[in-house]
Steps between C-alpha positions, in 0.01 A plus 500: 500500500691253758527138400278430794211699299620387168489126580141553654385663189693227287288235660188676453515646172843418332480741170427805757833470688668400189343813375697690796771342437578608171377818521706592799772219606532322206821331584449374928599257707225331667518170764264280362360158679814333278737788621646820373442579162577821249195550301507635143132642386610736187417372175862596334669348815292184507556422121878566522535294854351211338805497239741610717751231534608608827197391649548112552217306517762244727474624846867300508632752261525798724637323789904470490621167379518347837176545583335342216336174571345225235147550551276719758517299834194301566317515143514210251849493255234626191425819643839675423486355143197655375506779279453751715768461720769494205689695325750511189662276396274219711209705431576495143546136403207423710230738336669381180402133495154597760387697157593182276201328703295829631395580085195766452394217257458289844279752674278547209432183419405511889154728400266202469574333790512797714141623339382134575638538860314847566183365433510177676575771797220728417225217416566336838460874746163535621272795378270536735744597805857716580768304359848571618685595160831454595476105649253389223698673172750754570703246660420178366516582124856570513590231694324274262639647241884451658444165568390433102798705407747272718340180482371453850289153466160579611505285816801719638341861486352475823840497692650711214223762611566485834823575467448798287224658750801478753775630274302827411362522772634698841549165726755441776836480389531121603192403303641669182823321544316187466270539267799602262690207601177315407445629170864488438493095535207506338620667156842303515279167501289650174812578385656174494166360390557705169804458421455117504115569332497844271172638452385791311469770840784769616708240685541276217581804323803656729609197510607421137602894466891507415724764320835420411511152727380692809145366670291614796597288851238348683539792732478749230136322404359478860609872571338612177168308579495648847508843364269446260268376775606779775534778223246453275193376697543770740496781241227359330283452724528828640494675178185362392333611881612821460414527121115362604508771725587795304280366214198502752544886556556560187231352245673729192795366555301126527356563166844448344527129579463462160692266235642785308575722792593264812818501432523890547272485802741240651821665454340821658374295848842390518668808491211695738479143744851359474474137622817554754507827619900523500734227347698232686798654708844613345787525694760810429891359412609840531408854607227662239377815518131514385300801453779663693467247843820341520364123537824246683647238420345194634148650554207349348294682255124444393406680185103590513338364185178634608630868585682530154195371308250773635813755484329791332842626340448177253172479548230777432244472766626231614303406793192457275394166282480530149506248286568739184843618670825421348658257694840404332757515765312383831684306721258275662717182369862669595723617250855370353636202557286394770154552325248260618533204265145420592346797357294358185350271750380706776365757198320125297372398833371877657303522124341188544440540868293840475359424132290173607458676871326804375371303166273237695414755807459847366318584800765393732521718797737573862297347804701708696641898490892516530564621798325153626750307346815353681822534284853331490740644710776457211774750376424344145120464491196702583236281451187396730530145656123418385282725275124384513313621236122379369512389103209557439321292186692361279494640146196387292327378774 
């Protein structure tokens, strides 16, 4: 397959080329909209690229030493001091005191309000027309939910919001730069307002994080905030479309949104939807070979979450949803070093989300048939833009 024909089918139906790809090129160089890429869809390669320390998350680290620059040209100074652009030893000392703040213990004690927060969603969508799922609660909820977890006052959501929709979203270039720049300023002024008045949300929290007389810069704060925001809303949202989706063609597999086996069911949807597709790119500081493609020095790399999860070599049957299968080992939230240090909140907040969706509308339906739907046009996401759907009665009614 050419990458003209593999791109079209990527856009269309993402698993299916991803499919191809590791079945028949698994290691290939493709130009995507953000430029030429190698992309990695084995499970065994996948797993091991993710802990390979020769793939930098730094762009700046494959570049020689006169070349490097402070901070990508044109984007706000936090943006190159978020996790995922690190690596040892900044990386290190960073996640360190993040994790001091970032506690399980936080996002547990996060269940009531989030439960509270579905509901007020649910109890204010009409039943008696198409509702667009993914402006009304797929979006929203985690949003809300980000804003509790930071400390967003409520009368600043609205612009936090807007500057969300345009950070995950695929705007023009000069309206991203702004909104960044925007929500940058924004943060550093919460920031500020914290340190001089603690309160019990995250901000509060990476604030008074130290570890042998180091502490988190103001920088440091804003940049984790903003990835929070751009990182964690984004997968969210999308994972609980997708999930809503697969649930609705598969009413077995629905059954399972149970309190002693949701938990199982969840872990499964990630592996077989895989909120982002393929992680964040990683840039080579030296040739690698990789399933016997020699990959060069400089070159970036983008390791296919989604084509290692349904990898049928780990995986039995793979490209099927069960919610009984084992597993331990999925890479939906990365692997190593850089594991998504959201993870216990996108899996508290996807159990909530589809437990009180399908709990109060068990007739819930799709208003429309898939190939009706318009989808992002995103290397990282496959989701549809809106998904209408009828809810039917709610439950005792």
């Amino acid at each position: 397959m050419n990458d003209a024909d593999f791109m079209d089918l990527y856009w269309r139906d993402p698993h299916a080329a991803l499919r191809h790809a590791r079945e028949h090129t698994p290691v290939r160089e493709l130009t995507f909209e953000t430029g030429p890429t190698w992309l990695v869809t084995r499970y065994a390669d996948v797993r091991a690229g993710l802990a390979d320390p020769r793939l930098a998350k730094d762009y700046r680290a494959a570049l020689p030493a006169e070349e490097r620059v402070s901070a990508p040209p044109g984007l706000p100074a936090p943006m190159s001091h978020m996790l995922t652009s690190l690596d040892p030893p900044d990386h290190t000392r960073l996640r360190r005191l993040v994790t001091q703040a970032f506690t399980a213990r936080r996002i547990a004690e996060l269940r009531p309000r989030v439960e509270a927060l579905a509901e007020n969603l649910l109890s204010a969508l009409p039943t008696d027309e198409p509702v667009d799922l993914v402006a009304r609660f797929a979006i929203p909820l985690p949003m809300e939910v980000i804003c509790e977890l930071i400390g967003v006052p409520e009368l600043d959501r609205e612009d936090f919001a807007h500057w969300s929709t345009v950070l995950i979203d695929e705007c023009p270039e000069p309206e991203l730069v702004r909104a960044s720049a925007q929500l940058a300023d924004y943060l550093g002024g919460l920031v500020a307002l914290r340190r001089a008045d603690p309160d019990d949300a995250l901000l509060s929290g990476l604030i008074a994080a130290s570890e042998n007389g180091e502490h988190l810069s103001d920088l440091e704060i804003v940049a984790m905030a903003m990835l929070l925001l751009m990182a964690g809303h984004e997968t969210t949202a999308v994972f609980v479309t997708n999930s809503v989706r697969a649930l609705l063609a598969d009413p077995a597999a629905r059954e399972r949104l149970q309190p002693d086996t949701a938990g199982e069911l969840i872990e499964e949807l990630l592996r077989w939807v895989s909120p982002a597709l393929n992680a964040s790119l990683r840039f080579a500081t030296e040739d690698l070979e990789i399933s016997g493609t020699t990959i060069p020095r400089g070159a970036s790399v983008m390791l296919s979450t989604g084509a290692a999860n349904r990898d049928t070599t780990r995986f039995a049957d793979a490209a099927r949803l069960d919610p009984d299968r084992d597993t331990t080992g999925h890479v939906a939230f990365g692997h190593g070093i850089h594991r998504c240090l959201g993870a216990a909140l996108v899996r508290l907040e996807a159990e909530v989300a589809l437990t009180a969706l399908f709990g109060r509308f068990p007739k819930l339906r799709a208003d429309a048939p898939d190939e009706e739907l318009t989808f992002r046009r995103s290397v990282h996401v496959h989701a549809p833009r809106t998904f209408p759907v009828v809810l039917g009665p709610p439950s005792g009614s």
